[in-house]
N, C-alpha and C positions, 0 to 999 in steps of 0.2 A: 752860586746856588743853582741845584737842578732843576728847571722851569718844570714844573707839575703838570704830569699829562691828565688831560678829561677829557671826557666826550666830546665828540664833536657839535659842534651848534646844529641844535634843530634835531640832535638823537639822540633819546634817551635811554637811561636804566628803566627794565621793568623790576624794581623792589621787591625781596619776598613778603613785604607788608602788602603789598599792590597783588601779586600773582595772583591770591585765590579769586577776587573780582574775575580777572582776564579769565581762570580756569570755569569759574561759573559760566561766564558767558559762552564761551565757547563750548560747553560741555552742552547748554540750553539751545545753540543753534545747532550744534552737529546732532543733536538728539532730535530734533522739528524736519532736520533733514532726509534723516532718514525715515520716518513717517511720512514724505511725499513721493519717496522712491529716489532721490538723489545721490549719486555716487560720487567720492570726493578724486579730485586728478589732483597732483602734484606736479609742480611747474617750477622749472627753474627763476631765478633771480636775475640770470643776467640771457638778455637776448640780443639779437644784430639791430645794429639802429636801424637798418633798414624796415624790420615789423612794424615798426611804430612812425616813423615815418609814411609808410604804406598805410599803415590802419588811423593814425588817430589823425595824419596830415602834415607837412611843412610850414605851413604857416600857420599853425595853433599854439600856444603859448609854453604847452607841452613841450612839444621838439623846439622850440625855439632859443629858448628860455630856461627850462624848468628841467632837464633829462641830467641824469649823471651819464656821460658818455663821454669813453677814452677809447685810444686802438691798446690792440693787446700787442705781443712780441711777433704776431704774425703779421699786424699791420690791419687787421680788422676793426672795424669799427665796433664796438659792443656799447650796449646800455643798461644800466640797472634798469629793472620795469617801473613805467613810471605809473600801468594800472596793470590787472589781470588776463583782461576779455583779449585782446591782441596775441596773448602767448596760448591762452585756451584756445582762442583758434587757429594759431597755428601748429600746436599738438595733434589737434584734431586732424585737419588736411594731412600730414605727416604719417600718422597710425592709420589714417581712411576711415575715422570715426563715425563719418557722417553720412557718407553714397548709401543712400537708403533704409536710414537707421535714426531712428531717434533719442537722445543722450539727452539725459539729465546731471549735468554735474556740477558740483561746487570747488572752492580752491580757498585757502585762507593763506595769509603771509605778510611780509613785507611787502611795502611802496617806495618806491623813492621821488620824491620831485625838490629841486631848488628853489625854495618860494622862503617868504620870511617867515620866521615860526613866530608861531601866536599860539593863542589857547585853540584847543583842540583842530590844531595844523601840525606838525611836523615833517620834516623833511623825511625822516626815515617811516612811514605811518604804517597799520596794518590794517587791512581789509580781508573781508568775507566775502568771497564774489559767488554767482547762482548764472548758471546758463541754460538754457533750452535750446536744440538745436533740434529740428523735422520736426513743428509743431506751429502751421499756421494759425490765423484766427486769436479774435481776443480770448477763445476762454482760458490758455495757459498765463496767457496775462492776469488776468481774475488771479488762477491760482497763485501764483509768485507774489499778489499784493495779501493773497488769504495767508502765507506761509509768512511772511514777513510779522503780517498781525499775529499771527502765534509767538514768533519768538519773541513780538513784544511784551505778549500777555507773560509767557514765560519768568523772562526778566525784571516783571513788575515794571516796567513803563511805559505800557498804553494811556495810561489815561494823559501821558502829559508828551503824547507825538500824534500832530493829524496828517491825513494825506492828502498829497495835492497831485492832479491829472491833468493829462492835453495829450493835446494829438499832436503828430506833424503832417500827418497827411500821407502821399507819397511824394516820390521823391521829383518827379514832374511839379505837381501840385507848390513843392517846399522851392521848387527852382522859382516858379512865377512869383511865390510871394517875397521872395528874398530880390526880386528884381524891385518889387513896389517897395521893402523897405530899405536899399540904397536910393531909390528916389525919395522919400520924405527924410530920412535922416541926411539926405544930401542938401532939402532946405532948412535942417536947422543943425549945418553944420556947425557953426559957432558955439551953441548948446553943446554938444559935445564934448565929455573928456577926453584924456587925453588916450586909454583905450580905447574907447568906442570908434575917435578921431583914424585910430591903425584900426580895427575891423571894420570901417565900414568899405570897404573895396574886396576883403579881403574872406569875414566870416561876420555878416550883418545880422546874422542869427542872436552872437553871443551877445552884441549890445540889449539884446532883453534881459537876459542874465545878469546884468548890471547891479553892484551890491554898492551902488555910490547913491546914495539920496537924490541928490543934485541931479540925478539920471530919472527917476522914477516917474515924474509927471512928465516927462516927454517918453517916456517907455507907456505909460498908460494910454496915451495917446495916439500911439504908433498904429497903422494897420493887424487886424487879427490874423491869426491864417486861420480861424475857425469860419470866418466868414468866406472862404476859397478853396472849400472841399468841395471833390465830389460825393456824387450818391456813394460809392463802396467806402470811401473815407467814412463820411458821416455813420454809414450805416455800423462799421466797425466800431467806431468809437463811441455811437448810441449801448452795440452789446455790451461792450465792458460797462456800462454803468448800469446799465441792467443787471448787469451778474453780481457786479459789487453792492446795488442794492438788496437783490435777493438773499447776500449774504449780511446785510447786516452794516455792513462798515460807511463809513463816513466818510465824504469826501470834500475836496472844493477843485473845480474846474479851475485852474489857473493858466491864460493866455498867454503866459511872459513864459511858461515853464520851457523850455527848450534845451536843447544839447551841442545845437554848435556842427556836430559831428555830419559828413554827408552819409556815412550807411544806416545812421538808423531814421525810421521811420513810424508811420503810427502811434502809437499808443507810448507817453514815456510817464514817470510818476516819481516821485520824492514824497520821503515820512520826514517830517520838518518840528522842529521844537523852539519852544521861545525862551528857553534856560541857558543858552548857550550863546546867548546875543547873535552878534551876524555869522557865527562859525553853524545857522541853526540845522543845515540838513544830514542827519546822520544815515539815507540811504537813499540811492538812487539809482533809476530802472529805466527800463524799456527796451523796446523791441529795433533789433538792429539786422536786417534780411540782408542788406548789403555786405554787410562784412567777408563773409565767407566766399562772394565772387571776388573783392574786392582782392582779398589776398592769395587771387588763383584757380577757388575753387568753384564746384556745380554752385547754382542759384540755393539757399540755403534758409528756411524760414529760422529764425532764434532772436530768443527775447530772452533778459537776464537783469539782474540788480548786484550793486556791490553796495556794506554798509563797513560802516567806519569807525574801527571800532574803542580810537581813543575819545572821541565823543561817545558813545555808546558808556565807556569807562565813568567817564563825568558828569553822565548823569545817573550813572546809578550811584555813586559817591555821594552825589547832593542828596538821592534820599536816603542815605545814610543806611546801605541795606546790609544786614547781619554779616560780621566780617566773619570769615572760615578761621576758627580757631582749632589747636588741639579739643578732640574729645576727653580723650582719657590722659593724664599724666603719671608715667608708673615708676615709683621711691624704692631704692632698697639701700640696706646698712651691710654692709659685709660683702665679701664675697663668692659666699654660700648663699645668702640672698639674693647677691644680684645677678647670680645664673638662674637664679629660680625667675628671678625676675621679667628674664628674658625669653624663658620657657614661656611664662605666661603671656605674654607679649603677642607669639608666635600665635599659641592659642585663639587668642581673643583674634589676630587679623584673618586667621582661618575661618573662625564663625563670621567674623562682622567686619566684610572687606571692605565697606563703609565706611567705618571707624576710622579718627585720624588716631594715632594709639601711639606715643609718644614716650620714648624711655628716658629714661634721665640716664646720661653717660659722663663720665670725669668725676666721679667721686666726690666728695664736697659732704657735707655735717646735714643733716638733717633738716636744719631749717635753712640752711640753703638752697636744697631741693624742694624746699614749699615757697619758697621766695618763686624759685625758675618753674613750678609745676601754676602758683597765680597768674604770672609772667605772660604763661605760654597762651591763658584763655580758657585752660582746659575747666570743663564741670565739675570733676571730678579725677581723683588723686587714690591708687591703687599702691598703701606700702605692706611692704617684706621687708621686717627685720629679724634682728635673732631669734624674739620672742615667737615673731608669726611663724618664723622657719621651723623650731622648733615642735611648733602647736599646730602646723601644716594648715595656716589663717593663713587670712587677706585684711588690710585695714583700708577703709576705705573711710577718704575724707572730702567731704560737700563741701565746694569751693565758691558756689556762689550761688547755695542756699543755706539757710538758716536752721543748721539739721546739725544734731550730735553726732560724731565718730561712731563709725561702727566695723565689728568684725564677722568675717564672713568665713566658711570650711572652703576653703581652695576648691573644692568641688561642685561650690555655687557660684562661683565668681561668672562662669557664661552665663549662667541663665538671667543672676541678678541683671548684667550689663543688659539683655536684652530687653527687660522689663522697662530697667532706667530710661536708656534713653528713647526706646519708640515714647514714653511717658514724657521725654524733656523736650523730644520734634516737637511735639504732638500741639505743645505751650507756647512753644516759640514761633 
């Protein structure tokens, strides 16, 4: 017997029950985006190992561990991306996006990293990522957390993501503290799991990142770097929270918050939920000025976030938000009917490109086609049959309201639809 091919572990189907979620959401961020001036760049999937290596490090768990990476028939190393921000900037250097020029742009797509799949982890994931490139100072930081809060409000879930803030400082500043926290994590070696045990030589940062319980009261305990700024540190990371408060949004300064990463610096931030157990942070920010030397080029100010968006999917699921159904579903008998059918069809997506407007195709009995017109979700069921064709009518039947059959002169059928349903939004 032929062993049954499936997915690969850790990548899934996106379902057309599933799509219209993922179409909302994306439709609500690429909409926020472009209301802050943001243009979108398209980026390949597969880059040189070497980018990622160079930007995110060799001894990060990332390139270590966690990259799809093969050579091809040329003998090149390549890798699926295992984030966005590394291919955006090297787009950038490449076109000369950046020598004196400030860019706002976004990217959505595929990720890949080898890690165990859990709830909202997968191996194959997709991200929305945001960059800012010729834009020092925290107020672009403010904006990217204001922009973020829209398209939570957008999506119906702010009230149930707060955000959390820290600095790093600079990257002098981030060196001397990382010296004092291999020295205390080196007296309580023992304490130690068995990651923290491999970064402490290596990346003593990420030990604060730690999502192990058994880590946490020896992470609270740990040296701050809030306590080993300087004055431009401080005073930077005072304006963004002036500006965040000016704006209204809520925050909690969190010490452990960090990145790990040596090019970014100042200012980093996470929108974090408690619906999701420890999978909770669905976006994650900050300001990275190193990068763009890092990979070659001029000295470079940019700050950016990417958010996640099969979390993002799971928790709009929990609140069980109005699935995208058919609008309209259109019946006909015959097939003198069901070219008119299709006339009308046309019709209706010319007025109301809105409209999901839904034919019934394959022929089948009458109540057949009110079984597949319930089926579909639609409100409302638009037939043509001989009689209507005849009498140049529309029947129209209320699918899931409590209303008698009614007939309409083919010549009102736009105008009715437009009344119906701004009147069925309007409810829902």
């Amino acid at each position: 017997m032929t062993k049954k091919i499936q997915a690969i572990r850790g990548m899934h189907d996106i379902l057309p029950a599933e799509s219209p979620l993922w179409q909302r959401l994306e439709a609500a961020v690429g909409q926020v985006f472009v209301q802050y001036g943001y243009q979108q760049i398209r980026l390949p999937i597969l880059e040189t190992t070497a980018l990622f290596k160079r930007s995110i490090g060799e001894v990060t768990d990332i390139v270590e561990k966690e990259m799809y990476t093969f050579e091809d028939r040329n003998g090149d190393s390549l890798s699926l991306r295992p984030e966005g921000t590394a291919g955006c900037v090297r787009a950038g250097l490449e076109h000369g996006l950046f020598h004196n020029q400030t860019q706002r742009l976004w990217y959505q797509g595929p990720m890949f990293r080898h890690e165990r799949p859990q709830k909202g982890r997968y191996r194959q994931f997709h991200q929305i990522g945001v960059e800012c490139f010729g834009v020092p100072g925290p107020a672009i930081e403010a904006e990217q957390i204001l922009m973020t809060r829209r398209i939570w409000s957008a999506l119906g879930l702010l009230d149930g993501l707060s955000l959390q803030i820290n600095t790093l400082g600079t990257a002098q500043e981030r060196a001397d503290y990382r010296a004092q926290l291999v020295d205390y994590f080196s007296a309580h070696q023992a304490e130690l799991d068995e990651d923290s045990q491999r970064r402490l030589h290596t990346n003593p940062l990420r030990i604060l990142d730690s999502k192990n319980p058994q880590m946490q009261a020896l992470n609270d305990a740990a040296p701050k770097l809030l306590d080993h700024l300087g004055d431009d540190s401080r005073a930077h990371f005072e304006r963004l929270q002036a500006l965040l408060e000016d704006a209204g949004i809520s925050y909690e300064v969190n010490p452990r918050l960090g990145r790990g990463l040596d090019y970014y610096c100042h200012t980093v931030f996470e929108w974090v939920t408690r619906d999701l157990g420890a999978q909770g942070t669905v976006c994650a920010g900050g300001r990275f000025d190193g990068l763009v030397t890092q990979l070659g080029g001029r000295e470079t100010p940019a700050v950016g976030f990417a958010m996640g968006l099969e979390r993002l999917i799971l928790l709009m699921q929990q609140q069980q938000q109005a699935q995208f159904d058919a609008d309209l579903y259109l019946i006909s008998q015959g097939d003198a009917a069901e070219q008119a059918i299709f006339q009308l069809a046309e019709a209706i997506r010319d007025q109301y490109p809105d409209l999901q407007t839904r034919v019934h195709c394959g022929g089948g009995s009458l109540k057949s086609q009110f079984k597949r017109a319930d089926k579909s979700g639609a409100r409302l069921a638009l037939i043509v049959g001989e009689d209507e064709l005849d009498n140049n009518r529309v029947g129209l039947k209320f699918l899931r309201e409590d209303r008698p059959q009614e007939t309409l002169n083919l010549s009102e059928v736009i105008d009715f639809l437009g009344r119906y349903t701004a009147n069925a939004r309007a409810e829902s």
